[in-house]
N, C-alpha and C positions, 0 to 999 in steps of 0.2 A: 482392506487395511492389513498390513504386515502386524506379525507380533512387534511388539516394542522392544528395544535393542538399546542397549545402552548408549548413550548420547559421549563419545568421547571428548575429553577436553584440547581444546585447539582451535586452531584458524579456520575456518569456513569463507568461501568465498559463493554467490549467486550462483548457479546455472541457469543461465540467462534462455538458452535452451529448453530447458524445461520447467521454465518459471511462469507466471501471468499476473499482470496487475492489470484489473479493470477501474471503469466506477460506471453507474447509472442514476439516473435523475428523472424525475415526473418530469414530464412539460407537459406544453400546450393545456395548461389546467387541470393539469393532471392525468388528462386522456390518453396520453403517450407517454413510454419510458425510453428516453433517450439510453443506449448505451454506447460503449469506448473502450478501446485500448491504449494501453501503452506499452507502446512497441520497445520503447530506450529504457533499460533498467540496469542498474547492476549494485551490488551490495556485497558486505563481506561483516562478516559477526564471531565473536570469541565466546568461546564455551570453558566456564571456571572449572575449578576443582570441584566446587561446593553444587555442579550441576547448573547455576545461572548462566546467563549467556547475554553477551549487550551487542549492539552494530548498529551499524545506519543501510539503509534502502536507498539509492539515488534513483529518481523518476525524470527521465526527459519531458517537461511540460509538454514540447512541441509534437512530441510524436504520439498523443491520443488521436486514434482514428476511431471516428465516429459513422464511418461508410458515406459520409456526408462531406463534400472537400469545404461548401461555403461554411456548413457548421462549425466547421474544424481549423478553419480561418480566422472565425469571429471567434472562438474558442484560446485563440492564440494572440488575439489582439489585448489592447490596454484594456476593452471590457473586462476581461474575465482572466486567465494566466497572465498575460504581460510578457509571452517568453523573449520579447526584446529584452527585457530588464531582470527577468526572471527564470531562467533557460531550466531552471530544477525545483523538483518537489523533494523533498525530504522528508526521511523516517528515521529517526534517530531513537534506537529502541536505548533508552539507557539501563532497563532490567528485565530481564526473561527468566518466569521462573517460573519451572515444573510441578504440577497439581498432584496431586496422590495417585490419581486413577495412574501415573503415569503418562497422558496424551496429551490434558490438558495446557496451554503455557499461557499464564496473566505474562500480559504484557504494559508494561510503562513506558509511553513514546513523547517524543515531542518531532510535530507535524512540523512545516514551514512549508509554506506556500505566497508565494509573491515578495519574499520577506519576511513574515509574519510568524512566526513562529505560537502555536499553541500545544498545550498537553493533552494528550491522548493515551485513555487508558481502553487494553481492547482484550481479547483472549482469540487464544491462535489454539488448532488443532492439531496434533503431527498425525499426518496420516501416512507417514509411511518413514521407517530408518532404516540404515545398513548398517556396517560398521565405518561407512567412510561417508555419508549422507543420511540428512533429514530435510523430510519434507512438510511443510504448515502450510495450513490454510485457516482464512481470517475472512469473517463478511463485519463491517463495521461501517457503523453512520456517519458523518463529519459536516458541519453546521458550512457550508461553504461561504455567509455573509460573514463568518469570524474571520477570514482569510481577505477578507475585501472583493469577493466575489460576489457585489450585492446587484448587477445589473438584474432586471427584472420587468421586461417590459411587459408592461398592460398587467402584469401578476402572472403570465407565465406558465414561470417556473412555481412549484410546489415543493414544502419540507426538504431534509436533507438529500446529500449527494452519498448513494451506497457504494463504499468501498470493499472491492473482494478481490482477493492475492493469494494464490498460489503460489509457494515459493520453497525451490528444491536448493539446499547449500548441500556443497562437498568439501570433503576435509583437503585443506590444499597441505 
């Protein structure tokens, strides 16, 4: 980790380059943990006077690869994303705000997935700044039957879907 560096106020936009959104999930009864990428991202976020910060995450549904093409098929279908109907996941951080230690960021989001939109509250780490970039990362739970993601044959699938993001902005 870099020293902490002050967080300049301004335009940040994703470096899609050096960013990563995963998720993982139990299956098979638990036995297995499915994981994914997603390859399509990109996002852009403001940073106040006051040191807050707000933006949105855009997620290309379609392009989680599971190393699995049928998974990731059925993955794409009306079961589960819908990305005929639903081609984006969204992060829509409405408040980013900086903890004392100086690393830590509460974050206040609202999700959308397939349409749906819910509140998600998470904390992000900045594990690395410049004076022209910061970089957070975030491992957080997300109930995926709130989203309408309830297929579940024979029980499956097990508890939440774990969300974890890497994510480097530069100051545009």
């Amino acid at each position: 980790m870099s020293t902490p560096t002050a967080i300049a106020t301004g335009t940040y936009t994703l470096d899609t380059t050096r960013s990563t959104i995963s998720v993982s999930h139990k299956a098979m009864w638990g036995l297995a943990t499915v994981q994914g990428t997603f390859a399509a991202r990109s996002g852009a976020a403001e940073v106040h006077d006051d040191g807050s910060a707000d933006g949105t995450v855009t997620i290309g549904a379609a392009s989680l690869d599971t190393a699995n093409a049928k998974r990731d098929e059925h993955l794409r279908s009306d079961r589960f994303f819908d990305t005929a109907h639903h081609p984006t996941i969204s992060v829509a951080v409405r408040r980013a705000t900086l903890g004392a230690d100086g690393r830590t960021v509460s974050v206040d989001a609202r999700i959308t997935v397939r349409g749906v939109t819910r509140p998600q509250t998470l904390t992000a780490t900045i594990t690395e700044t410049t004076p022209d970039a910061v970089t957070l990362s975030t491992r957080f739970e997300v109930d995926r039957t709130a989203y309408g993601l309830s297929w579940n044959w024979a029980g499956m699938l097990r508890g939440p879907a774990v969300m974890t993001a890497d994510l480097r902005f530069t100051r545009s």
